[in-house]
C-alpha positions, 0 to 999 in steps of 0.5 A: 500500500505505501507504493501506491500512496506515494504514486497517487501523491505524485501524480496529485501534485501540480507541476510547478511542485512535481518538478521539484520532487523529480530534482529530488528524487534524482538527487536520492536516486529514487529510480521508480519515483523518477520514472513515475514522474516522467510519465505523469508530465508525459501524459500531461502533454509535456514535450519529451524535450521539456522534460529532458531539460526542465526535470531530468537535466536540471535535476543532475545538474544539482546533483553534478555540483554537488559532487563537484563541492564534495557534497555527494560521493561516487555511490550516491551520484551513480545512484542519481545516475541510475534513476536519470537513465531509467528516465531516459529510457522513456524519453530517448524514442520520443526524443527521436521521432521529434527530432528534439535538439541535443547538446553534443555527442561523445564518444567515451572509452578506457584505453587499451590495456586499461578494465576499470570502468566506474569513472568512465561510466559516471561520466557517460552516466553524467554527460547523458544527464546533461543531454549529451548522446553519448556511445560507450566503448567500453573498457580496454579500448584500442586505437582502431576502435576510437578511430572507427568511432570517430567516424562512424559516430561523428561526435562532437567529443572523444572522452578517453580514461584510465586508471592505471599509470601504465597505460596512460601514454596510450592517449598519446598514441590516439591522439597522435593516430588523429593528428597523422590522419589529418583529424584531430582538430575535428574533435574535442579531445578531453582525457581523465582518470585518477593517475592524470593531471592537468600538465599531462593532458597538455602534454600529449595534445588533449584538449583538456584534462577533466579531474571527475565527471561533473568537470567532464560536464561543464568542460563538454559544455564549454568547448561544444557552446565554443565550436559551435558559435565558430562554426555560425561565425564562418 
């Protein structure tokens, strides 16, 4: 009984206090509340954008800050994650049939060698919560397949991680592959992962080095807004 009272409140509650519940919600991870509440501003007529955006992303954005500030840890935000992709879940084949605007596309993997996954899967977790489509893939991820990627997938950004000292100098092999294919200014190149470091990334051509995931976010943010006002300027 106690489920179907908190799905009858939610779908009691107005929308200018159903939104902020869904903040909520995603904040604490709440998967099912999260999922019942996309569904409700649904059948009430919202466009699938606007919920992307004014519920879905607005809420993760609270949640990237926080764990930016220290606030939240890894656990919580995969949780608050989880519960924003069981959300998109819903909204992705109606984002597509309307044709809805994206932020950007990114292709994200951990570099040869390397099998630890948890920070590359914030980070896709995380830049999808900021409307950004992203391809994952996947772990010990050599340079043909960031390659093939490249142009198969036509994203706007290659994320690359590791988290071993050992194979972080791969990075600099797939970025000097692009750079002797004549391709590596079509990219944002952002590398991350705990044995990096500013000085690092600068060295072997990225673009930028992002220390966790809501970094990756702003800094996806900031480069996409940049190429894409060069691109209206020419």
């Amino acid at each position: 009984m106690a489920d179907e009272d908190d799905d009858l409140i939610l779908a009691d509650l107005p929308d200018e206090e159903l939104v902020p519940q869904m903040h909520d919600d995603l904040y604490d991870g709440l998967r099912d509340e999260v999922v019942e509440s996309v569904e409700i501003l649904l059948a009430r007529g919202w466009e699938p954008y606007r919920v992307l955006t004014e519920a879905l992303v607005a809420g993760m954005t609270i949640v990237g800050k926080d764990f930016r500030d220290g606030i939240l840890f890894v656990p919580e935000v995969l949780l608050a994650a989880n519960a924003m992709k069981a959300g998109m879940a819903i909204l992705k084949p109606l984002l597509a049939e309307t044709g809805a605007p994206k932020m950007g596309k990114m292709v994200i993997g951990t570099v040869k060698g390397d099998i630890h996954d948890i920070g590359k899967n914030l980070v896709s977790m995380m830049m999808e919560g900021a409307g950004f489509e992203v391809v994952d893939l996947g772990i010990n991820t050599d340079v043909d397949r960031y390659l093939g990627a490249l142009e198969t997938e036509q994203p706007d950004i290659l994320g690359m991680s590791a988290l071993l000292t050992t194979t972080m100098p791969y990075m600099k092999i797939v970025i000097d592959t692009m750079a002797e294919r004549g391709i590596r200014d079509d990219y944002i190149v952002l590398v991350g992962g705990a044995p990096l470091n500013e000085e690092f990334g600068r060295a072997i051509g990225a673009d930028a080095y992002c220390r966790d995931a809501a970094v990756a976010v702003e800094t996806a943010k900031a480069f996409v807004a940049r190429k894409h006002n060069r691109m209206l300027a020419s």
